[in-house]
C-alpha positions as CSV (number, residue, x, y, z in Angstrom):
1,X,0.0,0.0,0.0
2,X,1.4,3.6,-0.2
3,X,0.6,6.8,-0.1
4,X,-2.5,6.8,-2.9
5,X,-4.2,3.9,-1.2
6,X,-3.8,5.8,2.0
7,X,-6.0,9.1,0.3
8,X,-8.1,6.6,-1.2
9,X,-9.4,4.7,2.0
10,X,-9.7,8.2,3.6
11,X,-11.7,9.4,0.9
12,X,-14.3,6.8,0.9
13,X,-14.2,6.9,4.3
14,X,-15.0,10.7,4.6
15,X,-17.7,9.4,1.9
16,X,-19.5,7.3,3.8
17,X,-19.1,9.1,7.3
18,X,-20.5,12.4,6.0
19,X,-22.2,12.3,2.3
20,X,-24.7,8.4,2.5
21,X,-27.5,8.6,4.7
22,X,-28.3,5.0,4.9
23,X,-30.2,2.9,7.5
24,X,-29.4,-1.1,7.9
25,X,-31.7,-1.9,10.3
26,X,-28.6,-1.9,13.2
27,X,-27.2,-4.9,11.0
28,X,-23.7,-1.7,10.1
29,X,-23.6,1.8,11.2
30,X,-21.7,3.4,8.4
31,X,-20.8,6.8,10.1
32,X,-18.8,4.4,12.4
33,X,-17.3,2.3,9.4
34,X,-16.2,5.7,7.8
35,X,-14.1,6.9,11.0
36,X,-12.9,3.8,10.9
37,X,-11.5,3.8,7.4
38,X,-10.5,7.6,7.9
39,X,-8.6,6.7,10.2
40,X,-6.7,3.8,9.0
41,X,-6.3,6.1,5.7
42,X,-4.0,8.6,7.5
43,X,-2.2,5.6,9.3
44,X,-0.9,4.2,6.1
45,X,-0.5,7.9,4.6
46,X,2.0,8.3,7.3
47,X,3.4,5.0,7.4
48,X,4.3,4.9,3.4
49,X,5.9,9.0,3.8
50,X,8.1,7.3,6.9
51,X,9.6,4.5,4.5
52,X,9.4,7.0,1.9
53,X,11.9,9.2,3.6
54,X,14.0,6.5,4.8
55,X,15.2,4.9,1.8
56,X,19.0,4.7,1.3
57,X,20.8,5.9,-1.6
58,X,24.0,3.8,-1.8
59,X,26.9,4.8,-4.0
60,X,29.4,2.6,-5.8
61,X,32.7,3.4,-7.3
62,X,35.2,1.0,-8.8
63,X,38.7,2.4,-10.3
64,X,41.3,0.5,-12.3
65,X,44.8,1.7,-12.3
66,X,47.7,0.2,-13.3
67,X,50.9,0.2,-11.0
68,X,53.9,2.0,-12.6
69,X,56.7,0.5,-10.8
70,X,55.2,-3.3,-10.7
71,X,52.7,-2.9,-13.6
72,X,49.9,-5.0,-12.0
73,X,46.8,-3.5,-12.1
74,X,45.2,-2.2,-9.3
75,X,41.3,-2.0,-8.3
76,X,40.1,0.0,-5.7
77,X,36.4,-0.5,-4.9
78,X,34.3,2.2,-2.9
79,X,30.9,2.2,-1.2
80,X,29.1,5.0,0.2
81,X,26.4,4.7,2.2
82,X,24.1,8.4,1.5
83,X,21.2,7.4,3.8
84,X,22.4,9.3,6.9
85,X,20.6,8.9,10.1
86,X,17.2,7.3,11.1
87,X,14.7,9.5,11.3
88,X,14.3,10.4,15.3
């Protein structure tokens, strides 16, 4: 799920907790079934812009040189990690 199924379940929620007048006979009380799905809208809106802020961006470098006094070549490998701290 991400963010759009996050506005989506918050919109139909919002739908059916202020716009459908609707008795069922007690069977569902869908004011109460569209806090409900409100509410769990905004939980995975937030939950996806967490992860969405915490991906890593990891950087990769790899050089070949060749060793004037031996002539071996020579391959230096770097990784970078760009990620920085978790969010607090």
């Amino acid at each position: 799920m991400g963010i759009g199924s996050g506005i989506a379940l918050f919109v139909i929620g919002a739908i059916l907790a202020f716009a459908v007048n609707l008795d069922l006979g007690g069977v569902a009380n869908l004011q109460t079934i569209g806090y409900i799905l409100m509410a769990a809208g905004v939980v995975i809106f937030l939950i996806s812009l967490v992860f969405m802020f915490r991906r890593r961006s990891v950087e990769s470098t790899t050089r070949s040189t060749v060793d004037p006094a031996s002539g071996q070549s020579v391959t230096t490998r770097r990784t970078s990690d760009n990620g920085g701290d978790p969010l607090v």
